[in-house]
N, C-alpha and C positions, 0 to 999 in steps of 0.2 A: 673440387670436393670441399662441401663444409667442414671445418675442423667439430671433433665430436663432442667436445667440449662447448663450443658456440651455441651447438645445436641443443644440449641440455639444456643450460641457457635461455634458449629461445623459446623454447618448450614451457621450462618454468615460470618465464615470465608472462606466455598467451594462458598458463591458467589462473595465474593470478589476477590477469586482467580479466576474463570470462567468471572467476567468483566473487568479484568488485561489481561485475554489470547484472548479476544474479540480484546484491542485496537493493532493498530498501534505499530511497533518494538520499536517506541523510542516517545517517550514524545515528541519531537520537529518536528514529521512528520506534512506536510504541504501539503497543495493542491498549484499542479504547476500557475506560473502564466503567462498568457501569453506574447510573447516576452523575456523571461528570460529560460537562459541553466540551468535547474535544475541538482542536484546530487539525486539519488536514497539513501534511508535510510534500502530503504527494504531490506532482504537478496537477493531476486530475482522477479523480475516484467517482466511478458509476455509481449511482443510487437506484437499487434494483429491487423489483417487487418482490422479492423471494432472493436467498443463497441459490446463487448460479442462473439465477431467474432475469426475468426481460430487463432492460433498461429501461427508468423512468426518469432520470435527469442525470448532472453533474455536480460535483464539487470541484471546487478547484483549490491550490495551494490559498493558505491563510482563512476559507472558508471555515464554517463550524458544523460538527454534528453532536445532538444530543445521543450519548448511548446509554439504553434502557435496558438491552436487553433481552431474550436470549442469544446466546451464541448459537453458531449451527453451521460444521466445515467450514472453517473459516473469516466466515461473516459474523456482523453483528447487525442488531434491530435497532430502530431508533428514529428520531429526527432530524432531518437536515435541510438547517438553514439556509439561507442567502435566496437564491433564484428559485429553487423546487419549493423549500415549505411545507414538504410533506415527509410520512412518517414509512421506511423502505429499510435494506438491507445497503450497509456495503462491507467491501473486503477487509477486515479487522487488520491491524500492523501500519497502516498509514497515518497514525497521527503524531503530531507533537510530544 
């Protein structure tokens, strides 16, 4: 039998680990701001034709997106650089 103590223990440490694997890659991820070429923090962020809409490329970590704006559940509008070059939706809170 585990001791009950251990088991508290064990408990509080699987939810701390479960709300570490929840946040954002890096401690200093930011929601874009409009008029500013942000950097991606993420390892990789869909550029999507709409909030929650198809997939139309990738960004990847150290890549750039211009955000213009508007927001909408979560997303942001914009430009994004590197490989796509065109102007889509992604998930707002992944950059630099």
């Amino acid at each position: 039998m585990v001791n009950p103590v251990v088991r508290r223990i064990g408990a509080s440490v699987a939810v701390a680990v479960a709300a570490v694997a929840l946040t954002p890659t890096t401690a200093s991820a930011a929601n874009g701001t409009i008029g500013v070429r942000e950097t991606v923090c993420a390892n990789d962020l869909f550029v999507r034709t709409q909030p929650v809409g198809a997939w139309m490329g990738t960004l990847y970590r150290g890549q750039t997106f211009l955000v213009e704006g508007p927001r909408s559940g979560g997303y942001v509008y914009g430009f994004a650089y590197g490989d796509i070059n065109r102007r889509g939706w992604v998930q707002d809170g992944w950059f630099c």
